[in-house]
C-alpha positions in Angstrom: 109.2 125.0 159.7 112.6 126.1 158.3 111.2 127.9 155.2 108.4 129.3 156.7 111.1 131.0 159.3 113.0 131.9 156.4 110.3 133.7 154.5 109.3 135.9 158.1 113.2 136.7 158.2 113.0 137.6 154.1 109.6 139.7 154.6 110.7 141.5 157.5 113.8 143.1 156.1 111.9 143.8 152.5 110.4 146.9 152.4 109.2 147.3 149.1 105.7 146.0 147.8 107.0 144.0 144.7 109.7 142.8 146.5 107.3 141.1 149.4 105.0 140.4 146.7 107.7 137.9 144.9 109.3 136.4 148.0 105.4 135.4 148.6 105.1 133.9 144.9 108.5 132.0 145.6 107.2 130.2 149.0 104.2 129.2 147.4 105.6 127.9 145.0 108.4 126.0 145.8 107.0 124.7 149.5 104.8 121.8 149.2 101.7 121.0 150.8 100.2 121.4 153.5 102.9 123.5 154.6 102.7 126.1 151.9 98.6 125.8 152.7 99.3 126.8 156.2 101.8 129.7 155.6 99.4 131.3 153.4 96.7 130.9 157.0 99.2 132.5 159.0 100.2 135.4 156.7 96.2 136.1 156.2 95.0 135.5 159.1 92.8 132.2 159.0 95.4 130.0 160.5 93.5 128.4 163.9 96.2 127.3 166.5 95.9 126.4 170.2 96.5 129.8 171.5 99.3 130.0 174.0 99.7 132.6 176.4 102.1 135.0 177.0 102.2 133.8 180.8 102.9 130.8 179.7 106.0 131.4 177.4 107.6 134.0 180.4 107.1 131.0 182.7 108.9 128.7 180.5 111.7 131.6 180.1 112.4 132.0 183.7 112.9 128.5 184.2 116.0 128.2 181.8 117.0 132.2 182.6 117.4 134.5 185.6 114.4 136.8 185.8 116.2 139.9 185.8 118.7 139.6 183.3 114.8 138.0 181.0 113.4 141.2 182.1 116.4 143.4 181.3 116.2 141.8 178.0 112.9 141.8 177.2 112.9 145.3 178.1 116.1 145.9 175.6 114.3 143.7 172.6 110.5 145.0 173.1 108.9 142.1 171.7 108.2 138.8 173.3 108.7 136.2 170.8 112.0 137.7 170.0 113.1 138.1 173.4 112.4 134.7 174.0 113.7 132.9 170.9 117.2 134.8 171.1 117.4 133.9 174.6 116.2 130.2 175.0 119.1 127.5 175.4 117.9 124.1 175.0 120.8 122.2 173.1 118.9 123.2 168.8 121.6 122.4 167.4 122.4 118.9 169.0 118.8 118.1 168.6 118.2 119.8 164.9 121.1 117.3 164.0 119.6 113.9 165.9 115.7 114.4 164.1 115.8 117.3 161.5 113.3 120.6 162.1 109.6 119.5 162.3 107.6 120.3 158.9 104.8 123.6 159.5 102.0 121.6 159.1 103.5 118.7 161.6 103.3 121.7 164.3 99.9 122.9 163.7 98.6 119.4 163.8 100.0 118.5 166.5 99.3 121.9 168.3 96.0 121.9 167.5 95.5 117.8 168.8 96.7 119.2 172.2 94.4 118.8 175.4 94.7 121.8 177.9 97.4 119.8 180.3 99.7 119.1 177.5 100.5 122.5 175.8 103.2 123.4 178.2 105.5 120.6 177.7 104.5 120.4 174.3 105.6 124.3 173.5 109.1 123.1 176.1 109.8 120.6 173.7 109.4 122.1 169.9 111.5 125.4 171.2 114.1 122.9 171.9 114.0 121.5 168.7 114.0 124.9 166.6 116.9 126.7 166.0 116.5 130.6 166.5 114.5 132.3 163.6 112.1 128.6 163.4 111.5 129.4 167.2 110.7 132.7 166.7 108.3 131.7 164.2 106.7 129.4 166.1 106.3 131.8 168.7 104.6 134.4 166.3 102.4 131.9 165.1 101.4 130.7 169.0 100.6 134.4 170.4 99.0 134.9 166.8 100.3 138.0 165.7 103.2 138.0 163.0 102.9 141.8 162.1 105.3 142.0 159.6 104.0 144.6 156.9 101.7 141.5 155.1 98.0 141.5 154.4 95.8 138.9 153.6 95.4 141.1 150.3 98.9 140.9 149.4 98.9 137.3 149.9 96.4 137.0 147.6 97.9 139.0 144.9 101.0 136.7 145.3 98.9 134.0 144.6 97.9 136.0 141.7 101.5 136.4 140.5 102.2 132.7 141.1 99.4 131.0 138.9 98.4 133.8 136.5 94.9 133.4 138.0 92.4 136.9 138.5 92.9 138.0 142.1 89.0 138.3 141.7 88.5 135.0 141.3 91.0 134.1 143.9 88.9 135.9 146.4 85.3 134.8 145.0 86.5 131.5 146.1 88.6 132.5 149.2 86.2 132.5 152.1 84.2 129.2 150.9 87.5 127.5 152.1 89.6 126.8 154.3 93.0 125.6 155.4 95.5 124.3 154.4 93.8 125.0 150.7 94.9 122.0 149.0 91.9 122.0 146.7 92.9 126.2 145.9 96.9 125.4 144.8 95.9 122.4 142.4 93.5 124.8 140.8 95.7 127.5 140.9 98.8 125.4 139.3 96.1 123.8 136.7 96.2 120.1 138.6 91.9 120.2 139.4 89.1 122.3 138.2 88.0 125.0 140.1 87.2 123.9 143.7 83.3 123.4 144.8 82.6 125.4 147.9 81.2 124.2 150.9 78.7 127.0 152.0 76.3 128.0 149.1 75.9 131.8 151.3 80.0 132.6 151.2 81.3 136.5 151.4 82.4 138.2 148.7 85.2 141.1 149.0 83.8 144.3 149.3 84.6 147.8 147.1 86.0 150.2 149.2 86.3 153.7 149.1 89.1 156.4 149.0 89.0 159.1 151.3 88.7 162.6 149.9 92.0 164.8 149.8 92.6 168.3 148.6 91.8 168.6 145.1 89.9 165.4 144.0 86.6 166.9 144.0 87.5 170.1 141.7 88.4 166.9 138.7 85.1 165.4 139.1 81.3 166.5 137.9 78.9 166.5 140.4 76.2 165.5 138.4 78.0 161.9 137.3 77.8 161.0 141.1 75.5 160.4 144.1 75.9 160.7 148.1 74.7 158.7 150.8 75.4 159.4 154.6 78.2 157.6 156.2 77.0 155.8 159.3 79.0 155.2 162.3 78.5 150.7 162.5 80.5 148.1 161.1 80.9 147.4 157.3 78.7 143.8 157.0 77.3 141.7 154.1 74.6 139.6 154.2 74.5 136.6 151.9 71.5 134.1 151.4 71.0 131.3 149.5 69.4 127.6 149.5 68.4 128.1 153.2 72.1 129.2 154.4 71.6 132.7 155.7 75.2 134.1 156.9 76.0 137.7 157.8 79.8 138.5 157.7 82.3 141.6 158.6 83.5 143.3 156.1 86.5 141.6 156.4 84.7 138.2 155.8 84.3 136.7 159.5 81.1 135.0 160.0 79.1 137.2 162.6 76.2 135.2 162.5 76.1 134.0 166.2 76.1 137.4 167.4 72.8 138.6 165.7 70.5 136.1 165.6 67.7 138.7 165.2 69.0 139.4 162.0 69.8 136.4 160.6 66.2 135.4 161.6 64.9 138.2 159.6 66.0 137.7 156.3 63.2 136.7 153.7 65.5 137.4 150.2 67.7 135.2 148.7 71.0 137.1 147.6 74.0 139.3 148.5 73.5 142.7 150.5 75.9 145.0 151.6 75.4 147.3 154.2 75.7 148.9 157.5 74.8 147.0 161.1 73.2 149.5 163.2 71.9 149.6 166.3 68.1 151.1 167.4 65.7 151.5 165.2 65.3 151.8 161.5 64.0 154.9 159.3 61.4 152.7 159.1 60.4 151.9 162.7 60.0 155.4 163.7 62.9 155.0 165.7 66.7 156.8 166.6 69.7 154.8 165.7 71.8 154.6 168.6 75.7 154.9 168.9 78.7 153.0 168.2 79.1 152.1 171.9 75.4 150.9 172.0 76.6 148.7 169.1 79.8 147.1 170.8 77.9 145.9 173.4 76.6 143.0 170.2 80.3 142.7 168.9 82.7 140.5 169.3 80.2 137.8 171.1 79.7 133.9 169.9 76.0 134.3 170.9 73.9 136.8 172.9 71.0 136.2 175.2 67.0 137.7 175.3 68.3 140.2 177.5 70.8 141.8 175.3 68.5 141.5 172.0 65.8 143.4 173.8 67.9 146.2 175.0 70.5 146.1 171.9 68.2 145.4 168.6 70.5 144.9 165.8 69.2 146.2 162.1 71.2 146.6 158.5 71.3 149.8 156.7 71.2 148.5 153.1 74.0 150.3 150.7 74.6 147.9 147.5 73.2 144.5 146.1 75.6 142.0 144.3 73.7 139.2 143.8 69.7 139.1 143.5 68.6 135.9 144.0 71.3 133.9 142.1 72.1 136.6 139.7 75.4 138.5 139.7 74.6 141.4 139.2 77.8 143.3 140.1 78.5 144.2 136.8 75.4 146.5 136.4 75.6 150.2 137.5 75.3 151.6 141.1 71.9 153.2 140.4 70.6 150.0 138.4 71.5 148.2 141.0 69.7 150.3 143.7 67.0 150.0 142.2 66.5 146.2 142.5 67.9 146.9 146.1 65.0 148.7 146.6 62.5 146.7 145.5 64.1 143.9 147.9 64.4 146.0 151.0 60.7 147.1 150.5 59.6 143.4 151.0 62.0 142.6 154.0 61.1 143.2 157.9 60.9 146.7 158.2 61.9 146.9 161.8 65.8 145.3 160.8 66.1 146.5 157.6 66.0 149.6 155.0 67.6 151.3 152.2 70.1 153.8 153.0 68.9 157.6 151.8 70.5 159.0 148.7 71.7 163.0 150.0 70.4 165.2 147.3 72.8 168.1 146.0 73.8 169.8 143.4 77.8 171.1 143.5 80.0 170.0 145.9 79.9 173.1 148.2 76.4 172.2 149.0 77.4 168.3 150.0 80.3 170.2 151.9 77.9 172.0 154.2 76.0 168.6 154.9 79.0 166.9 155.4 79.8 169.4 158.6 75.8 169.3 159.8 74.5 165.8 159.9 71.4 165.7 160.2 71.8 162.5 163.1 74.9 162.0 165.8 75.3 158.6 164.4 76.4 160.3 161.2 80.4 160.1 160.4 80.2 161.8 156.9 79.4 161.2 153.2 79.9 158.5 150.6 80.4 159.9 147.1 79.4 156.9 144.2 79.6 157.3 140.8 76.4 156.7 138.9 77.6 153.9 136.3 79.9 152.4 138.8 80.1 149.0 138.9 81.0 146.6 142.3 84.9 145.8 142.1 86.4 144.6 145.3 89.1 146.6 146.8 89.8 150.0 146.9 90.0 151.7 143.5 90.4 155.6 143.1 87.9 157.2 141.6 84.4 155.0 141.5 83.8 155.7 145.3 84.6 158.6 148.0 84.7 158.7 151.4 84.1 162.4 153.1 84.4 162.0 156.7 82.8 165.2 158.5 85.9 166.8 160.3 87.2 165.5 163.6 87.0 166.9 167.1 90.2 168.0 168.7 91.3 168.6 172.4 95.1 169.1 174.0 95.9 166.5 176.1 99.0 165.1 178.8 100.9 161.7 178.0 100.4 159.4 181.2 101.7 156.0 179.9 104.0 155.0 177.4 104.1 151.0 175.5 106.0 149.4 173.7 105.0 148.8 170.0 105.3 146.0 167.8 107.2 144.7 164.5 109.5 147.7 163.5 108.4 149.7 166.6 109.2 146.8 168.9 112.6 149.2 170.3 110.2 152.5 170.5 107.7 153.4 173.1 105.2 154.5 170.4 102.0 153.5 172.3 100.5 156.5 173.8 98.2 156.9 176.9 96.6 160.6 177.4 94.8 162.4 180.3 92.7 165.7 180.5 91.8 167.4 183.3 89.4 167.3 186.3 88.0 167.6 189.7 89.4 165.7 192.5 89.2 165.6 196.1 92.7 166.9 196.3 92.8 169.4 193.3 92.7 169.1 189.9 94.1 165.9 188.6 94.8 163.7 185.3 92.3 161.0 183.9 92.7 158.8 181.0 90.6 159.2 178.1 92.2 157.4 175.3 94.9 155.3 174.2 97.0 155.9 170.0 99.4 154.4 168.4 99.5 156.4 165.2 99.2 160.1 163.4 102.9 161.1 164.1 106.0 160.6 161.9 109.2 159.1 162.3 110.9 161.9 163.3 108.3 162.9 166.0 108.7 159.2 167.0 112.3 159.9 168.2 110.8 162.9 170.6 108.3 160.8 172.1 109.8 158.2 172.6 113.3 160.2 174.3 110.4 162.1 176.3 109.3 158.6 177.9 112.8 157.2 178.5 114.3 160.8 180.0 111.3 160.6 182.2 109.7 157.5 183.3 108.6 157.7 187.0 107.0 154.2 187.2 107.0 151.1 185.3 104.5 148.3 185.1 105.7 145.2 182.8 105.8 146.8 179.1 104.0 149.6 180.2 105.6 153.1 181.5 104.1 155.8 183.5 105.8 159.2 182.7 106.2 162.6 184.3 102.5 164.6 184.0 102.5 167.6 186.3 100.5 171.0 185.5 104.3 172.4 184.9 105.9 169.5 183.5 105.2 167.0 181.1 103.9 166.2 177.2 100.9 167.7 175.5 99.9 165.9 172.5 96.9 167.6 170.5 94.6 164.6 170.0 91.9 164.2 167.0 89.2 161.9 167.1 86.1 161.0 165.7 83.6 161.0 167.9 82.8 160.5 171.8 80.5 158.7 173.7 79.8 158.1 177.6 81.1 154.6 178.8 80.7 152.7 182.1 83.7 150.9 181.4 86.2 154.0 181.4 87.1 156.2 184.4 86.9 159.5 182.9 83.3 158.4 181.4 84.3 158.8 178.2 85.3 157.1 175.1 86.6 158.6 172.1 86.0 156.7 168.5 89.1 156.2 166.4 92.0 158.3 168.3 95.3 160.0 167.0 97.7 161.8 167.8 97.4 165.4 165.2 100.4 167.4 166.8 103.0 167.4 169.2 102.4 170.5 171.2 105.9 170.9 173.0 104.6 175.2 172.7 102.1 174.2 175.5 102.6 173.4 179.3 100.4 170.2 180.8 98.7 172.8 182.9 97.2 174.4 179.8 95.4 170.9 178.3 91.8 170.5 178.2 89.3 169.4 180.9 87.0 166.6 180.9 84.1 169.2 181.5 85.3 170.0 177.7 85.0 166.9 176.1 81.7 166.0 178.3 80.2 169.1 176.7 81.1 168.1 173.4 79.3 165.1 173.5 76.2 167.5 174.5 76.8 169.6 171.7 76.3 166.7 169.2 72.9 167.5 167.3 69.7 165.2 168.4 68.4 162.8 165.7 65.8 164.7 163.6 62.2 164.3 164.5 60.8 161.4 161.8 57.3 163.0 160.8 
């Protein structure tokens, strides 16, 4: 457990990318197995660990600790894990020196071989036997979030850097196995041949593309690239072969229990990539519905008759890797639609078809489009170079990104959170309010919830704003002063708005920031929900499919 600790300590206070990138290489290669195997889980995210609460962990606090002087410290610390590994007292060092620290893969095996009535006294007993940074370790690795500035992609690249091995072929072979990836280190220090994978349909990582900033178009011929829309789903592939039919985020979690209907559907043997919709496809004669019409499919290990009849899933097709068994990444983007083509023509029209090519001819032109969808559903444009060919990850120049410009409104700041990792001392989690009718006046009501789009600096305001004037507080969370002459206005961007049943207001905004801090505006000046209720009206009806 000890080096793991030691690596979360190194990472934390390394800010640089090479630097993280060699501390990385170093674990890996010096730790041995299965606790190097298991690290690597952790770090990207495929490490699966008896969950323990955070009820749990306060309860065992407050046994060994006053509650006040806990909660005046947890309120001082801002993070959990940290809070409870600098303040638990259960003899470490006495005990570290009787048995020695437990090995990382001795923990998850024996967290993991836990029944439900054991994990308490199991989690008492290994935070008395880890001294501080091993406990808070542990404790990141229990509540499952580490947040410490590492991706899974990095952790790949270090593999990279380790072995000498193509971070391609790293993550050709990444999702087809799993931890603690003994079979993947002996290959990558030359010990085996390259492992076998289990699942013949495995994801492959996606290309990704750049978003458009000021003055990348004015390089570029129009004529050496094509445009498709940008639709408002979730990123999936959909990989088939030998009978094993798997459809995966873009992220490479199998999704496959959640849309049966799809699975189900597909006919092809291959590798598509494309968007997951919801409604009807171009096909069917029939609207694609919104993004909260889609969540009510997401994030569920199986769905019943009910919710495929009312929520029919479909895949907008975008690019083809493999046809059949043939890779044919390396072929161009339009050579490669074509063959897409051809397969989407033969599959089930009602949940599948090809995503439309946008025909322009100079970039003013695609501009216009960009700003007038010609569907709600519609986020923007993609911009793909003819003779591109499919690279995983996100390299500038092949593919483009044009998002059509977000909606704005002024908004109040009602509750203030904690963050996490490096924000763990800031209140830099931000709950706004607009206006509306109530039976005693005008009052505030939530709309949205962000946690990004300001800078350091404006960090420091907001979060001496919430401190200066806190009226309530609720655990981590804080309400703050919000009167019509007193409070915060932040200027909020989003990208689009739907009703919900879920929210108060009746509202939810897609993908919320905060654009400005608008200390030249007093609360009574925001905007009203009858403002952002009439810009969902505004959004342009579907056009009529002849």
């Amino acid at each position: 457990m000890k080096p793991f600790a030691t690596l979360l300590d190194r990472l934390v206070l390394t800010p640089s990318r090479n630097g993280k990138l060699t501390l990385l290489a170093d674990y890996f290669r010096d730790t041995p197995d299965p606790d190097r195997g298991y690290g690597l889980a952790a770090l990207a995210g495929t490490l699966d660990l008896k969950g323990v609460k955070p009820a749990l962990l306060k309860e065992l606090a407050l046994e060994r600790l006053d509650p006040v002087l806990f909660q005046y410290s947890y309120d001082y610390v801002g993070d959990l894990a940290e809070t409870i590994a600098l303040v638990w007292d259960g003899g470490a060092k006495e005990k570290v020196a009787e048995g020695g620290q437990p090995r990382l893969g001795d923990v998850v095996a024996r967290m993991n071989a836990l029944g439900r009535t054991e994990v308490r006294a199991a989690v008492r007993d290994l935070l008395d036997h880890l001294d501080h940074s091993s406990r808070f370790a542990f404790l990141k690795l229990a509540t499952g979030g580490l947040r410490i500035g590492v991706s899974a992609r990095l952790a790949k690249q270090a593999l990279s850097q380790m072995s000498g091995r193509d971070v391609t072929e790293i993550e050709t072979l990444w999702h087809g196995l799993e931890p603690p990836y003994v079979s993947l280190f002996s290959w990558l220090e030359g010990r085996a041949e390259k492992p076998v994978l289990a699942s013949p349909a495995i994801f492959h990582s996606v290309m990704l593309a750049n978003p458009v900033e000021d003055g990348d178009l004015e390089k570029l011929d129009p004529a050496d690239y094509a445009a498709e829309w940008k639709w408002d789903g979730i990123r999936v592939q959909m990989s088939s072969h030998g009978g094993t039919r798997k459809l995966y985020s873009r992220s490479g979690d199998d999704i496959s229990g959640a849309f049966p209907d799809i699975i189900a559907a597909i006919n092809f043997e291959g590798v598509v990539d494309g968007e997951l919709l919801v409604g009807g496809t171009a096909r069917s004669n029939s609207a694609t519905r919104s993004f909260s019409d889609l969540q009510q499919r997401l994030n569920r290990k199986t769905v019943n008759a009910r919710m495929l009849a009312e929520y029919p899933a479909f895949v907008r097709a975008y690019d083809l890797l493999f046809a059949g068994g043939e890779d044919i990444r390396a072929e161009t983007f339009l050579a490669r639609r074509e063959r897409l083509s051809a397969l989407i023509d033969k599959a089930p029209h009602d949940r599948f078809d090809l995503s439309a090519l946008v025909p322009f001819s100079d970039w003013q032109t695609l501009d216009r489009l960009r700003l007038a969808p010609p569907d709600p559903v519609v986020e923007g444009v993609m911009i793909k170079r003819k003779d591109s060919v499919y690279q995983a990850g996100r390299l500038k120049g092949p593919w483009f990104k044009w998002k059509r410009d977000p909606f704005n409104v002024d908004a109040v700041m009602m509750y203030a959170q904690r963050g996490h990792g490096k924000r763990s001392s800031y209140y830099s989690d931000f709950t706004f309010g607009v206006w509306a009718e109530g039976e005693a006046g005008d009052q505030l009501v939530p709309v949205g919830k962000a946690y990004f789009g300001f800078t350091d600096a404006e960090l420091d305001v907001l979060d001496k704003f919430v401190r200066d004037n806190t009226t309530e507080r609720f655990g981590p969370v804080r309400a703050v002063r919000a009167e019509p002459d007193f409070g915060f206005v932040l200027e909020v961007a989003f990208e689009g708005i739907n009703r919900s049943t879920r929210h108060k207001s009746g509202v939810a905004m897609r993908f919320p920031r905060i654009a400005r801090l608008r200390a030249d505006k007093q609360p009574r000046d925001a905007d009203r929900l009858s403002t952002l209720i009439a810009m969902m009206d505004a959004q342009p009806p579907p056009i009529e499919k002849a």
